[in-house]
MIDO-10485 format. One line per 10 residues: number of its first residue (from 1); their letters; for each residue x, y, z of C-alpha. Coordinates in steps of 0.2 Angstrom, whole numbers, plus 5000, padded with zeros to 4 digits. Example, Ala and Ser with C-alpha at 12.3 -4.5 7.8 and 13.67 -1.06 7.14 Angstrom:
2
1> as> 5062/4978/5039; 5068/4995/5036 $
***
This chain:
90
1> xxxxxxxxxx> 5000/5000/5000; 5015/5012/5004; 5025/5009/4988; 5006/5012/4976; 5005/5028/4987; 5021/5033/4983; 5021/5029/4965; 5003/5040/4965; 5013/5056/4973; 5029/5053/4963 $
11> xxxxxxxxxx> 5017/5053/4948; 5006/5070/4953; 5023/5081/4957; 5034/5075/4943; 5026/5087/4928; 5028/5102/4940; 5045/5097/4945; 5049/5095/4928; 5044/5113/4927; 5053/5120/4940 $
21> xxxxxxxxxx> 5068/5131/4940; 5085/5116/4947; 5103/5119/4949; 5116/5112/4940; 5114/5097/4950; 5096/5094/4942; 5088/5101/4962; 5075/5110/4966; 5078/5126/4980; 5068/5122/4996 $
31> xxxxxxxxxx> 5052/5136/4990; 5053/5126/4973; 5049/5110/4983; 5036/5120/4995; 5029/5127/4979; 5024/5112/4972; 5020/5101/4988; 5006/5115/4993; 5001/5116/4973; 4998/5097/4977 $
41> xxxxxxxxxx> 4988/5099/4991; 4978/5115/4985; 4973/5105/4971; 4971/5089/4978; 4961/5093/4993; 4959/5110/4994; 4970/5112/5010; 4981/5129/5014; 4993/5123/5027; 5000/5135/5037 $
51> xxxxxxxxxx> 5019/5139/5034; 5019/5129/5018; 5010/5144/5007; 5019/5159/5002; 5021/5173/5011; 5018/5190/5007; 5018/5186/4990; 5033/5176/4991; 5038/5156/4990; 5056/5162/4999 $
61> xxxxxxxxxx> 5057/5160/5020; 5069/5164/5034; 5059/5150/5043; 5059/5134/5032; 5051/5125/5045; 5034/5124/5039; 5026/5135/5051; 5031/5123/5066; 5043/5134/5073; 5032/5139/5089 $
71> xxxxxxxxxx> 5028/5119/5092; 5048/5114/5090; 5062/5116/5103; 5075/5128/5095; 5088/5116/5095; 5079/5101/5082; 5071/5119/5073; 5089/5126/5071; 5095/5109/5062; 5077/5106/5051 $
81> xxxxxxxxxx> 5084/5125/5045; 5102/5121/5044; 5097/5105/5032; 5086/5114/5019; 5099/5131/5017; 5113/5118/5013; 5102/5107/5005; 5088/5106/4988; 5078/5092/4984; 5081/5081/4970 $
***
């Protein structure tokens, strides 16, 4: 049951991460990646998700978090925003 659902997710993101600006590396910037996953569940089921939209008019943060950073001790926040600057989804 887990791998079909995987397959059916893999198969609604890939055309719009197909579309998305990568690196030389073929990644997609962490907004890229929140972009697409709340274009997923917009479309899907008509859920805005609190941290996961853009804000202000923009896909870019200072807190990549998710929104979760009033529900997550500072030190395992500080790491979950350590691991998306360095790193973009492939």
């Amino acid at each position: 049951a887990t791998e079909s659902r995987l397959e059916e997710l893999t198969s609604l993101l890939r055309p719009i991460f197909v579309s998305l600006p990568k690196n030389s590396q073929g990644a997609v910037s962490a907004s890229a990646a929140r972009y697409a996953i709340h274009r997923l569940f917009v479309q899907r089921h008509g859920w805005h998700i609190k941290g996961l939209a853009a804000t202000s008019g923009s896909w870019a943060t200072s807190a990549p978090a998710l929104g979760m950073g009033d529900r997550l001790p500072k030190r395992l926040l500080d790491l979950i925003e350590d691991q998306l600057a360095s790193n973009d989804f492939h």
